[in-house]
C-alpha positions as CSV (number, residue, x, y, z in Angstrom):
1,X,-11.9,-2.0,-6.8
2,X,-9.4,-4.0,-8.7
3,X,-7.6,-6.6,-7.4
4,X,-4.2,-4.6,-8.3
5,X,-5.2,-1.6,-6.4
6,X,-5.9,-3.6,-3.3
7,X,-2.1,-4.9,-3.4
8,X,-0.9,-2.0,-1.7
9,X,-3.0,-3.0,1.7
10,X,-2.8,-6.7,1.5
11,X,1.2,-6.5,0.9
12,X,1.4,-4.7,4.3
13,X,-1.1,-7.6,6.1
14,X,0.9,-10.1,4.4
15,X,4.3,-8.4,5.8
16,X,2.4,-8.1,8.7
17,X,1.8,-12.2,8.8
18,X,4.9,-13.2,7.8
19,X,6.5,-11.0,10.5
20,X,4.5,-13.2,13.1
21,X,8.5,-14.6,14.0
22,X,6.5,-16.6,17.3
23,X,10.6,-17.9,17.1
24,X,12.6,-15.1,16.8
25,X,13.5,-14.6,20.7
26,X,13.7,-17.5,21.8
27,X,15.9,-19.1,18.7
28,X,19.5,-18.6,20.9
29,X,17.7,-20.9,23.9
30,X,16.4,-22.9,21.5
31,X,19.5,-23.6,19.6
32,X,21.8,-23.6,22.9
33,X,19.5,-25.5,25.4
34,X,17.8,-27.8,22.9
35,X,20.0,-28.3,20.3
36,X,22.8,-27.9,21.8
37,X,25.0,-25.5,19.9
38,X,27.9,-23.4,21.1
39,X,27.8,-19.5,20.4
40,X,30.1,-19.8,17.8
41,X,28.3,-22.2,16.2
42,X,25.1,-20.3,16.9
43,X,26.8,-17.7,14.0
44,X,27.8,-20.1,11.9
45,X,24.2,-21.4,11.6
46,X,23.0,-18.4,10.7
47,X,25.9,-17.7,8.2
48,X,24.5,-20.7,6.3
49,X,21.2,-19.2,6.6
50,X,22.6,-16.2,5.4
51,X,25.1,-18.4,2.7
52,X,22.0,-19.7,1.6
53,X,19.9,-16.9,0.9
54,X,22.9,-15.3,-0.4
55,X,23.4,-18.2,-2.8
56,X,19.7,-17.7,-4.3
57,X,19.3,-14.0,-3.4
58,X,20.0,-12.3,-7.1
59,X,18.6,-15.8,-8.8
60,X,15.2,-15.2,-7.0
61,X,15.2,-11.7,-7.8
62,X,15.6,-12.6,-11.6
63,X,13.5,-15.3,-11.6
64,X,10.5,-13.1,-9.8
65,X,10.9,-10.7,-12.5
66,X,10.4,-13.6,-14.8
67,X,7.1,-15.4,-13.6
68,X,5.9,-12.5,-12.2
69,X,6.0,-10.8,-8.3
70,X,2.3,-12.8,-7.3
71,X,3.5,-16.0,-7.8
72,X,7.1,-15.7,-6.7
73,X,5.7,-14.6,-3.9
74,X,2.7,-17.9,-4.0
75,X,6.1,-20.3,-4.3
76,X,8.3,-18.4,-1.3
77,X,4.9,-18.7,1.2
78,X,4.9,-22.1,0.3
79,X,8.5,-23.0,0.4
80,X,8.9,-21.0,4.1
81,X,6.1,-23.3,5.2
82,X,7.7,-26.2,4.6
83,X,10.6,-24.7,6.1
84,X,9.2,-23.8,9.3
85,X,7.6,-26.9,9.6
86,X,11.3,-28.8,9.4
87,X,12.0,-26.5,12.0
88,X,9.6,-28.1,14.4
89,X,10.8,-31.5,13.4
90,X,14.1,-30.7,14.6
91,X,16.1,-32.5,16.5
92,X,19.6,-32.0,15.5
93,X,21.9,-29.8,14.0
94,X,21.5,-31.1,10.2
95,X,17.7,-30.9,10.4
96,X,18.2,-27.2,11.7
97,X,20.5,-26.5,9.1
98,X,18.1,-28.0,6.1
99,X,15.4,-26.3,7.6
100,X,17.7,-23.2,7.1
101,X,18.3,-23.6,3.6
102,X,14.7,-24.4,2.6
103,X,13.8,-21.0,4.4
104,X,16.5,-19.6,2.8
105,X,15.2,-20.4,-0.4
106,X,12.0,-19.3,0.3
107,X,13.0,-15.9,2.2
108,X,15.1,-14.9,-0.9
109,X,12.2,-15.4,-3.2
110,X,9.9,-12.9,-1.2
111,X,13.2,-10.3,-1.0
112,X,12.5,-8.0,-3.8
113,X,9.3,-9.5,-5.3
114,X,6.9,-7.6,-2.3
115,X,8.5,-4.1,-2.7
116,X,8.9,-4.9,-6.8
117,X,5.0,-5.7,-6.6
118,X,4.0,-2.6,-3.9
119,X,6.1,0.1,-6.5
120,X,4.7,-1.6,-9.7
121,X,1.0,-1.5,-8.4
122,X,1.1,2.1,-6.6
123,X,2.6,3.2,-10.4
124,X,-0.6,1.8,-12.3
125,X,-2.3,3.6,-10.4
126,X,-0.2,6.8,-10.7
127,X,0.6,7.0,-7.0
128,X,4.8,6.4,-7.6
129,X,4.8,8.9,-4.8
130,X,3.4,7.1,-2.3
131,X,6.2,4.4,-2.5
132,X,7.6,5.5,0.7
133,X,4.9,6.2,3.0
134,X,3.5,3.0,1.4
135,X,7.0,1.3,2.7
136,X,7.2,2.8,5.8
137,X,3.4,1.6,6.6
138,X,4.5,-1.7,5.4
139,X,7.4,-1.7,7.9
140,X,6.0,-0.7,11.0
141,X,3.2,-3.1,10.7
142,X,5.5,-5.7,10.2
143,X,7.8,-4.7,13.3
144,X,4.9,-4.3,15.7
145,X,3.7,-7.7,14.4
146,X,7.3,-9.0,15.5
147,X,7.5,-7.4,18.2
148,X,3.7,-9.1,19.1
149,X,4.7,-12.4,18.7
150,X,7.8,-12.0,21.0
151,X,6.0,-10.6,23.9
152,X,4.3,-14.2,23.8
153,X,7.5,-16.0,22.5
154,X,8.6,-16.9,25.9
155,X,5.1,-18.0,27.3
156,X,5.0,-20.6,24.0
157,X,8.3,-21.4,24.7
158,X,8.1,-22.6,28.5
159,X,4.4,-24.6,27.6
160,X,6.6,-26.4,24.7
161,X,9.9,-25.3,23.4
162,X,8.1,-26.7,19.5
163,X,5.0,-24.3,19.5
164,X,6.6,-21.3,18.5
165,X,8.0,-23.1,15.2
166,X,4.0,-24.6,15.2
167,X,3.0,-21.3,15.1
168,X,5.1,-19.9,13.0
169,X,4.0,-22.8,10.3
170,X,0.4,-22.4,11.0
171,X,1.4,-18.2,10.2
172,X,3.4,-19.1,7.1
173,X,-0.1,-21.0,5.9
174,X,-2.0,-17.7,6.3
175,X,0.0,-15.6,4.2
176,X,0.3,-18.2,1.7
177,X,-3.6,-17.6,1.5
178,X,-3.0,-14.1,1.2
179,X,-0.6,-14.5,-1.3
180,X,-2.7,-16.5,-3.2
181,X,-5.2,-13.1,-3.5
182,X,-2.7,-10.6,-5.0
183,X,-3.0,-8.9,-8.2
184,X,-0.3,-9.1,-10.6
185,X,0.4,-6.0,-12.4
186,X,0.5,-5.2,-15.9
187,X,4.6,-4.9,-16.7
188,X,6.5,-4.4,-19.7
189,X,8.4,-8.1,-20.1
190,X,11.8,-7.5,-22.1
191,X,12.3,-10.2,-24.5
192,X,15.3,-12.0,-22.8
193,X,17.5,-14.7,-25.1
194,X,20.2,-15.2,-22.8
195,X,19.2,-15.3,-19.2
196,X,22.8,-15.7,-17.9
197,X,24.3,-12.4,-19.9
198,X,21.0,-10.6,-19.0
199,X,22.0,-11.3,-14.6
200,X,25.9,-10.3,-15.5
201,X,25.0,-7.2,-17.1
202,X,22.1,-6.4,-14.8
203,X,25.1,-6.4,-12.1
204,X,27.4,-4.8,-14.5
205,X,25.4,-2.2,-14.0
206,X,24.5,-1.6,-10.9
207,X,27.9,-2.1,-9.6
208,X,30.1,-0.6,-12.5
209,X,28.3,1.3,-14.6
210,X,25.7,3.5,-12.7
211,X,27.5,5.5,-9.9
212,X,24.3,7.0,-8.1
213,X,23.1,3.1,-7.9
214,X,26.4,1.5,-6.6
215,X,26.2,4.6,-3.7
216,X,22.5,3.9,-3.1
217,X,23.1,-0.2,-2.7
218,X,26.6,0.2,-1.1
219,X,24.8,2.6,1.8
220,X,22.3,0.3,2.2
221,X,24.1,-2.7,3.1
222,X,26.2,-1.2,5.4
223,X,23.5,0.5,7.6
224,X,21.8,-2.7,7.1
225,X,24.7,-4.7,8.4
226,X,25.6,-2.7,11.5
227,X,21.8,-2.9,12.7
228,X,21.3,-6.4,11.8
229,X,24.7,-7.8,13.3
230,X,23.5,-7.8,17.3
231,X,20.7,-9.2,17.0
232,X,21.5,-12.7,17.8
233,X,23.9,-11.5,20.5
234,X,21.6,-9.5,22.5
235,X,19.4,-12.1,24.3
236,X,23.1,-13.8,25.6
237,X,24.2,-10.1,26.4
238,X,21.4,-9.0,28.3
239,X,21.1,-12.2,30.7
240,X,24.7,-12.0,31.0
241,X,24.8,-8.7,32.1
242,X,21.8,-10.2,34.5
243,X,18.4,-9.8,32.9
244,X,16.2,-12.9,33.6
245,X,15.1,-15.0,30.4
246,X,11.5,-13.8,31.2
247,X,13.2,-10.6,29.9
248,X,14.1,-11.8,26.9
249,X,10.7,-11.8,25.1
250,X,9.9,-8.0,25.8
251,X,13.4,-7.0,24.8
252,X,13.0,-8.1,21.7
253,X,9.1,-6.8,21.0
254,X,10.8,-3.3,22.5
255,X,13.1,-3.7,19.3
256,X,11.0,-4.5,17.1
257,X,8.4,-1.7,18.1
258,X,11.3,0.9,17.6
259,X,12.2,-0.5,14.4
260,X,8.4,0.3,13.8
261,X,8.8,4.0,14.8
262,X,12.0,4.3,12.7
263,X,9.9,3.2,9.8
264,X,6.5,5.8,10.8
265,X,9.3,8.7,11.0
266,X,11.3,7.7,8.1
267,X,9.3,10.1,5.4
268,X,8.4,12.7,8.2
269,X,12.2,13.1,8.4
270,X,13.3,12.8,4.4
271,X,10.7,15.7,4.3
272,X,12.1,18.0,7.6
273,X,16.0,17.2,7.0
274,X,16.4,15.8,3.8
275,X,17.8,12.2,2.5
276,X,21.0,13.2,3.5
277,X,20.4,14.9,6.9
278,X,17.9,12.1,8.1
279,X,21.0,8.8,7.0
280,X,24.0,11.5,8.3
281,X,21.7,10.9,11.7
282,X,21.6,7.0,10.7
283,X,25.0,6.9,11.0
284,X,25.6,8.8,14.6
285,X,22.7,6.6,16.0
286,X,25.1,3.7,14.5
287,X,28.2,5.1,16.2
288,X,26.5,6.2,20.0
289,X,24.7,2.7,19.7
290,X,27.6,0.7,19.6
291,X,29.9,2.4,21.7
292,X,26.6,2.6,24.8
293,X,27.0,-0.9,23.9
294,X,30.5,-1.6,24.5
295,X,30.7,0.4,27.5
296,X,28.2,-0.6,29.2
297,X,28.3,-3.4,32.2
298,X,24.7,-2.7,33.5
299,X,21.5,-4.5,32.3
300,X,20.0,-1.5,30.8
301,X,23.1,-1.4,28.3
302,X,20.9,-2.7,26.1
303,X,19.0,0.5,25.3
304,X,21.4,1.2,23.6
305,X,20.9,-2.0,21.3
306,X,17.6,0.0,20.7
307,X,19.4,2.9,18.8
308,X,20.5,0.3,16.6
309,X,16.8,-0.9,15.5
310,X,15.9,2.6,15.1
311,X,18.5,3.0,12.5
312,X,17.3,0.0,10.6
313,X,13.4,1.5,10.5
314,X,14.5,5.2,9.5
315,X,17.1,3.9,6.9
316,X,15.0,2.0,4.8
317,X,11.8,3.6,3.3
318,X,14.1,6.3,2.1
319,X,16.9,4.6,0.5
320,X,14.4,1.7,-0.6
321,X,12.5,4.1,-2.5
322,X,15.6,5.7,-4.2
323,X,16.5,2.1,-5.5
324,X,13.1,1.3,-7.2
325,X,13.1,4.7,-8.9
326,X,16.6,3.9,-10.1
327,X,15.8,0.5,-10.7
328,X,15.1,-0.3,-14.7
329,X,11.3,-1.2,-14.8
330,X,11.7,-5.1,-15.9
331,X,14.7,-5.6,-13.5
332,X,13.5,-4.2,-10.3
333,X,13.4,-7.3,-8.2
334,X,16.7,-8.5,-9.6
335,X,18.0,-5.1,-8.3
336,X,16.6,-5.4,-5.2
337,X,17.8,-8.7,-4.4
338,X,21.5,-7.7,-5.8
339,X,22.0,-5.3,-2.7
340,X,20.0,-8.2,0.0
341,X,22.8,-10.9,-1.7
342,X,25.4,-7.9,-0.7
343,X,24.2,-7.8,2.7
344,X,23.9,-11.5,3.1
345,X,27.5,-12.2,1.9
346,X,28.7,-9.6,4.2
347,X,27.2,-11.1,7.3
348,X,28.3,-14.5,5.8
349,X,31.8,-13.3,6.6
350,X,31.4,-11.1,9.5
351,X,29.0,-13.0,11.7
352,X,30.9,-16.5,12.2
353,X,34.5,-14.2,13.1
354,X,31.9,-11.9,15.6
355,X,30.9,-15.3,17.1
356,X,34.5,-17.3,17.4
357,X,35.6,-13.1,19.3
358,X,32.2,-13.8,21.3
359,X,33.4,-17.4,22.3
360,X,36.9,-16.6,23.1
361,X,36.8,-13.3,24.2
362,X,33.2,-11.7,25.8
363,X,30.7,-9.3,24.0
364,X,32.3,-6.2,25.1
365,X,35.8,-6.5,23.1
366,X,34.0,-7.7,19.8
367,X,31.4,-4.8,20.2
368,X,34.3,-2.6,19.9
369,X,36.1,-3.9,17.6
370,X,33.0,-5.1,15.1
371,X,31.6,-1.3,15.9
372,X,34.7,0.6,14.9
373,X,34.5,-1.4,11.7
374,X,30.9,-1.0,11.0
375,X,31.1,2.8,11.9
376,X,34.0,2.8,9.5
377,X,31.9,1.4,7.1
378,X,28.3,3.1,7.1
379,X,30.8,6.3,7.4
380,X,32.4,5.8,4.2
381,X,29.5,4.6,2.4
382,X,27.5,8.1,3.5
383,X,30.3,9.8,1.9
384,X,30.2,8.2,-1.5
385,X,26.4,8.7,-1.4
386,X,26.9,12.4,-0.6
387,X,29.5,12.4,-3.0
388,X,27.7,11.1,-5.7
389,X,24.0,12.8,-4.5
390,X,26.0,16.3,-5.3
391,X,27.5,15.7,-9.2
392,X,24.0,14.5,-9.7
393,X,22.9,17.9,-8.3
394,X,25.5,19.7,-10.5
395,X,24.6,17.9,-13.8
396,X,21.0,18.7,-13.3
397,X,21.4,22.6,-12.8
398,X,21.2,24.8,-15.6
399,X,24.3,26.3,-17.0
400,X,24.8,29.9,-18.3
């Protein structure tokens, strides 16, 4: 068996490794108790996280379509390592925020090199159809490996509040191994004089020039954004509302475990009710989650928070798969990465304003007001997608 037909399994282990976040529960203690950080600040380090990535996001995509998707994704293994390993170091604000850049860096290198690489290697083989169950498999494996390492997130944090980041590094050094092992494909390199005009008119046309691609990106940011956006507010939420911190760790493997369903059910459900019936349902889970959210004063509130990580599961597969077939075949990281760079510069300016309202004025006014606009949103994005899914319909149907 060739090394390019193996891809598909070792990019879901790798996902699965990389998604070994021994950190991810316990970073608001971490950052609060250890560090030091208010909650507002809290945001704001991870809108330069998200700045960052943002800032390398399209480059990385380009530049991954360049060298090739194996070693982009050799370079961002590497790069995260040295990141996390920073992170361990830490002992201050600056340090945390270098070690955010460098993982930014690295992060927005994998972003659209591992779904370029799993498309490109299940099409050699002539199994373009797979894409999505391939995707969804990738997912869940990933979210149940997150969801793992949280249930032990708080045990590693009580023995030393620095082995979770030790972990993580020591993680990071595996799939860097794994990495190392992937095939790269056989791909049809355009002959490119002028790198610059080649990423204008790469986003010239996604944006401005191809309808059906702007609805598909646009749709996916915003459900993106409105699942992603609690996430670092949940762990203060819950204990607020009186969960003890040994809660914290489960919480957040219960997430991640959902987001793992969302992902198994994702092509089950584009089968039974359609693209558009399965993301119509993305956006009322969006709507009940947040407002169970808001309304909420008890600790179980925050199964409602759950809703919200379903949505992020069941989304993906589907619309990812409609953006690689869309996707022109020597661009396809670069297009990926252009709608991760939109998410990332939305959160950039949403998530330090969500933080300030947290500060100032408790969860529940900023969960309303943050929900009403992320409903808004994923609302009027579903539209255009519908809008545009049905011309598409009606040029493709014969005419008398």
């Amino acid at each position: 068996m060739s090394s390019v037909q193996q891809n598909p399994w070792r990019i879901c282990v790798y996902h699965g490794v990389q998604s070994l976040m021994f950190p991810a529960a316990i970073f608001p203690l971490f950052w609060t108790q250890d560090i030091g950080m208010s909650v507002a600040t809290m945001m704001a380090v991870q809108g330069a996280f998200s700045l960052s990535i943002a800032l390398f996001e399209f480059p990385s995509g380009y530049i991954a379509d360049r060298l090739g998707h194996r070693r982009a994704l050799v370079i961002a293994s590497f790069c995260i390592l040295i990141g996390w390993v920073l992170y361990a170091l830490a002992r201050g604000l600056w340090t945390v925020l270098l070690a955010e850049l460098v993982l930014g860096v690295g992060f927005s290198l994998v972003s659209g090199a591992d779904s370029a690489l799993l498309f490109d290697s299940l099409r050699e083989q002539g199994k373009e159809h797979e894409f999505a169950r391939w995707y969804g498999r990738m997912r869940s494996i990933a979210q149940i490996a997150s969801g793992s390492a949280a249930l032990a997130a708080g045990f590693l944090y009580a023995r030393w509040s620095r082995l979770p980041f030790a972990m993580e590094a020591a993680a990071w050094a595996l799939a860097a191994g794994i990495a190392l092992r992937f095939g790269e494909t056989r791909r049809a390199e355009p002959k490119v004089e002028d790198h610059l005009g080649r990423m204008r008119a790469i986003v010239r046309d996604a944006l401005l020039e191809r309808a059906d691609f702007r609805a598909v990106l646009l749709l996916g940011v915003a459900l993106a954004l409105a699942s992603y956006l609690p996430t670092w507010l949940m762990a203060l939420y819950a204990t607020e509302a009186g969960a003890p911190v040994a809660w914290i760790g489960p919480m957040w493997a219960v997430a991640s475990f959902t987001t793992a369903l969302g992902s198994m059910l994702s092509e089950r459900a584009g089968r039974r009710l359609g693209m558009t019936g399965t993301l119509l349902a993305c956006v009322v889970l969006v709507a009940a989650g947040y407002l169970g959210l808001a309304l909420s004063r008890h600790v179980l509130g925050v199964a409602f928070y759950f809703l919200l990580t379903l949505v992020r599961g069941l989304h993906m597969p589907l619309l990812h798969h409609e953006e690689q077939r869309l996707a022109p075949d020597g661009d396809r990281a670069s297009c990926v990465s252009l709608r991760s760079f939109l998410f990332r510069l939305a959160f950039v300016l949403l998530g330090p304003v969500v933080g300030m309202g947290v500060d100032r004025y408790g969860h529940r006014p900023v969960l309303w007001a943050s929900g009403a606009l992320l409903v808004a949103l994923t609302s009027a994005a579903f539209g255009l997608f519908v809008a545009r899914a049905a011309r598409r319909d009606e040029a493709r149907a014969p005419r008398c």
